[in-house]
C-alpha positions in Angstrom: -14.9 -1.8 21.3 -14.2 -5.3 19.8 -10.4 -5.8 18.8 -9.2 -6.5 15.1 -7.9 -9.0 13.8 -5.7 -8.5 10.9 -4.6 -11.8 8.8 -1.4 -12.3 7.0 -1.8 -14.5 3.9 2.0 -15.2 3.7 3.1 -18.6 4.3 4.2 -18.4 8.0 4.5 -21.4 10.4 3.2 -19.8 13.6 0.8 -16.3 14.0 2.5 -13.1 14.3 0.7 -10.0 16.4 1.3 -6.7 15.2 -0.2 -3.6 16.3 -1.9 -1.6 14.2 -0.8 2.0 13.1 -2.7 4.9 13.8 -3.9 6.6 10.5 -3.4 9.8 9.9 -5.8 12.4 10.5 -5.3 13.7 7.2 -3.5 12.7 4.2 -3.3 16.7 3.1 1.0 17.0 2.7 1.9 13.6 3.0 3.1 11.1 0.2 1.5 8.3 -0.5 2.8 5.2 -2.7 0.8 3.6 -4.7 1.7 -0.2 -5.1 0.5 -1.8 -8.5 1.2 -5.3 -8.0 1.2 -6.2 -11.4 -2.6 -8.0 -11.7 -4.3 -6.9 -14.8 -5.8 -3.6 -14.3 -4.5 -2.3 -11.4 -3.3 0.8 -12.4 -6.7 2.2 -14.0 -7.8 1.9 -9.7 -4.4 3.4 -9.2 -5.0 6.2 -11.7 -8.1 7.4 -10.2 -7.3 7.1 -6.9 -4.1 9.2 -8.0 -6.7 11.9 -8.8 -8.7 11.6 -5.8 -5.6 12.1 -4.1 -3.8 15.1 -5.7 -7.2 16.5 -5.6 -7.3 16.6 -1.6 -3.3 17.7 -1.4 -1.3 14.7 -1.4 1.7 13.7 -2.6 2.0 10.4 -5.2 4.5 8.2 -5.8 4.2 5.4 -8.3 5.6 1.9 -7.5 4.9 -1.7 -9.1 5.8 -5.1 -8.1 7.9 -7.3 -10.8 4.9 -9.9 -10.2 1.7 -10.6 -8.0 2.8 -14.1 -7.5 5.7 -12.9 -5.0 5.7 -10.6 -2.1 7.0 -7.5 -2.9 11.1 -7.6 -3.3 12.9 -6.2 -0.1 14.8 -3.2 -2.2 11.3 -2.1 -3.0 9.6 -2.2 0.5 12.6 -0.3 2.0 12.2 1.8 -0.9 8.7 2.8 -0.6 9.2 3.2 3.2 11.9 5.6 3.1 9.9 8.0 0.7 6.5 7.3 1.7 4.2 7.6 4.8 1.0 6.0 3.6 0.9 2.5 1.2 -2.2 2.2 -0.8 -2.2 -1.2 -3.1 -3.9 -2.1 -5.7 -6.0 -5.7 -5.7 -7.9 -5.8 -9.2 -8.3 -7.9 -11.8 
């Protein structure tokens, strides 16, 4: 199996490895935010995937960023990882 290689496009001055979490088997029962970071659009993905979800027995929570220029603020992340088990995030324009 070849290893992954996830890349961080946040400014940081040396690399830093992080393992990967296992994905659930199934999203049936958990919740799962969904992160509109404020680009045009992003919430008609967000609304369907919504569906998609509900329709397989997940829970939703809604969640935007104040901009897409900015990472997310730290209230937020803490926040959505408190009340959430899965992040989905929508990149659209």
């Amino acid at each position: 199996m070849t290893a992954r290689v996830i890349l961080d496009p946040s400014a940081e001055r040396s690399v830093a490895e992080r393992a990967r979490l296992a994905r659930p088997a199934s999203l049936e029962g958990l919740t799962v935010a969904l992160l509109d970071i404020s680009k045009p659009r992003g919430n008609v993905f967000l609304d369907r995937i919504e569906e998609r979800l509900i329709g397989i027995g997940a829970m939703v929570k809604r969640y935007a960023k104040p901009t897409f220029a900015k990472p997310a603020p730290v209230d937020l992340r803490h926040e959505i990882a408190t009340e959430c088990q899965v992040v989905i995030e929508a990149l659209a324009d």
